[in-house]
C-alpha positions as CSV (number, residue, x, y, z in Angstrom):
1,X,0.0,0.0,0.0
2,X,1.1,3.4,-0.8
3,X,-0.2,6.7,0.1
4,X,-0.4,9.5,-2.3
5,X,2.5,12.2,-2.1
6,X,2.7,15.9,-2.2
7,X,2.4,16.4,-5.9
8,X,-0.2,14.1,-6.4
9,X,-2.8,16.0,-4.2
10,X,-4.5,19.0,-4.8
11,X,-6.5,21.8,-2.5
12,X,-10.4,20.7,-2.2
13,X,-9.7,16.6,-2.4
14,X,-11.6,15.0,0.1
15,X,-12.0,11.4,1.4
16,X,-14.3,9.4,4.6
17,X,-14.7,6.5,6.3
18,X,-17.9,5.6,8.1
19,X,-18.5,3.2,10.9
20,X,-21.3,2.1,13.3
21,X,-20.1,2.8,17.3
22,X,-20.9,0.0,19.5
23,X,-20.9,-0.5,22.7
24,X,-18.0,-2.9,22.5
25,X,-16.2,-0.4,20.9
26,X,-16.6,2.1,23.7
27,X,-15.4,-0.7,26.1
28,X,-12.4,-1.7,23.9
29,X,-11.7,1.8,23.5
30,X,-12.0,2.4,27.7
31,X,-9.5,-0.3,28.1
32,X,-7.0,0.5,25.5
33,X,-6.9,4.2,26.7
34,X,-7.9,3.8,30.4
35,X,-10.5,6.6,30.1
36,X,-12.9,4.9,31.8
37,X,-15.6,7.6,32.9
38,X,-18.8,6.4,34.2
39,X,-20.1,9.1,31.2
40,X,-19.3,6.1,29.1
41,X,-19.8,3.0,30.6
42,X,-22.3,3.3,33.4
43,X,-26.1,3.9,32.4
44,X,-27.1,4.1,36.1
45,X,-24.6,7.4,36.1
46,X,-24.7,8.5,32.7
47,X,-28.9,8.6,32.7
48,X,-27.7,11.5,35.6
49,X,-26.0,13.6,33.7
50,X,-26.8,16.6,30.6
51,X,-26.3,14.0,28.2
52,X,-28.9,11.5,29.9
53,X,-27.5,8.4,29.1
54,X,-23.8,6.6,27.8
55,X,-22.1,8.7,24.9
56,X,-18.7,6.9,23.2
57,X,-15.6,8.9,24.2
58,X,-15.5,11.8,22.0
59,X,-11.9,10.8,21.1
60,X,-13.2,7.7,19.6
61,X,-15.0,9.4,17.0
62,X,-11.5,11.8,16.4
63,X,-10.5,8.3,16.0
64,X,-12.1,7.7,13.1
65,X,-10.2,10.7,11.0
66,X,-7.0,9.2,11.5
67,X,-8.4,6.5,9.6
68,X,-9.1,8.2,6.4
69,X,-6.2,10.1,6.6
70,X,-3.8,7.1,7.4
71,X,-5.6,4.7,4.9
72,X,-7.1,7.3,2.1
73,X,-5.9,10.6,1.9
74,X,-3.0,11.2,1.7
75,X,-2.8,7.2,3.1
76,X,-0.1,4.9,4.1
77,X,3.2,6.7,4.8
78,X,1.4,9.7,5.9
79,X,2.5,11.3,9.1
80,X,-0.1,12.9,11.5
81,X,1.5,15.9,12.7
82,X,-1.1,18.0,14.6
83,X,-5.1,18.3,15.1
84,X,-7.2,20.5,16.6
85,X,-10.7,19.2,17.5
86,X,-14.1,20.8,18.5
87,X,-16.7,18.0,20.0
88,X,-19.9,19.5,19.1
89,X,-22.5,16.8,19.8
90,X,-22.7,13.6,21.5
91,X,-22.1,10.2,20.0
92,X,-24.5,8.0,20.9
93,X,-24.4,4.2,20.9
94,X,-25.4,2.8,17.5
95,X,-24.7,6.2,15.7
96,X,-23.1,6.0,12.6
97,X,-19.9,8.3,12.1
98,X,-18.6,9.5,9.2
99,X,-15.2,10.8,9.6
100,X,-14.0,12.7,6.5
101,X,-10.9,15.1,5.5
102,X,-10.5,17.7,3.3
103,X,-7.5,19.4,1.7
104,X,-7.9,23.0,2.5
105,X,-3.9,24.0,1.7
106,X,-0.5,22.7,0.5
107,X,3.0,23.5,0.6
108,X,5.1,21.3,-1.4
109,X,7.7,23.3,0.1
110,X,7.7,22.1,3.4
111,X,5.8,18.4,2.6
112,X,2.8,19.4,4.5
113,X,-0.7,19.6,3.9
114,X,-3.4,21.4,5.6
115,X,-6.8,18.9,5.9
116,X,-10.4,20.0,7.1
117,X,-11.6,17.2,9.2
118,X,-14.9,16.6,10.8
119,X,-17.3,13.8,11.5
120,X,-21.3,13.4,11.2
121,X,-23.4,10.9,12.2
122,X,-26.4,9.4,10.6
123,X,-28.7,12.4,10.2
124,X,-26.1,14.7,9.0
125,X,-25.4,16.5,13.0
126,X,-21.8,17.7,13.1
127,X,-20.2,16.1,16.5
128,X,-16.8,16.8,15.5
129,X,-14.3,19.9,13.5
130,X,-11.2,20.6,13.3
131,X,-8.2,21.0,11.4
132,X,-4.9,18.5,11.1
133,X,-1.6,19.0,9.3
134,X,0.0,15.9,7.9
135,X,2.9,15.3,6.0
136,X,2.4,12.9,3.0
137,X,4.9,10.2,2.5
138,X,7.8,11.6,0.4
C-alpha cells in the first residue's frame, strides 16, 4: 500500500470513512486508553447527567479521522503531525460516524498539507471539527 505524495494532491480533495459505534467499541476503547468515565460505561450514572445516558468517548469518533487520513488521503506513509478538534455533539451508541478530510492548503515546500476534518453521524449533526496537518509520504 502506498499513500499519495505531495504532488499528487490538490487543494479541495476529500475522502471518509464511516462506521457504526458500538458499545464494544466504547469498552475496547476504555480499556486500551484507560479513560474509563462512568459518562461512558455506566447507564445508572450516565442517565444523571446533561447528556442522559452513555455517549462513546469523543476521542473515539476523532478516532475515526485518523483513519481516512492514514488509509485514504493522503494514506499509508502519511504522518499525522497535529489536530485541533471541537466536540460538538454527543455520539451516541449505535450512531453511525462519518469521519471525512478535506484538503484546504499545501506547501510542497515544506511536505505538509493542511486537511479540514470533521465527523457526522447518521442524520447529517456535526459532532466533530477541526483541522490536522499531515505530511504525506515523500
Amino acid at each position: 500500500m502506498k499513500g499519495l505524495k505531495i504532488n499528487e494532491l490538490s487543494v479541495g480533495q476529500t475522502a471518509s470513512f464511516s462506521k457504526t459505534i458500538t458499545e464494544s467499541d466504547v469498552y475496547l476503547f476504555a480499556g486500551v486508553t484507560g479513560d474509563i468515565n462512568p459518562a461512558h460505561l455506566n447507564e445508572d450514572y450516565a442517565k444523571n447527567t446533561f447528556f442522559k445516558g452513555r455517549i462513546a468517548h469523543g476521542m473515539l469518533s476523532a478516532g475515526l479521522i485518523s483513519a481516512v487520513i492514514g488509509v485514504q488521503l493522503p494514506g499509508p506513509g502519511a504522518i499525522y503531525a497535529s489536530q485541533t478538534l471541537k466536540f460538538l455533539a454527543p455520539v451516541r451508541f449505535g450512531d453511525t460516524i462519518t469521519a471525512a478530510v478535506e484538503i484546504q492548503e499545501i506547501y510542497p515546500e515544506k511536505n505538509r498539507v493542511v486537511l479540514k476534518t470533521y465527523c457526522t453521524n447518521q442524520n447529517d449533526v456535526m459532532v466533530t471539527s477541526g483541522e490536522a496537518v499531515v505530511l504525506p509520504q515523500k
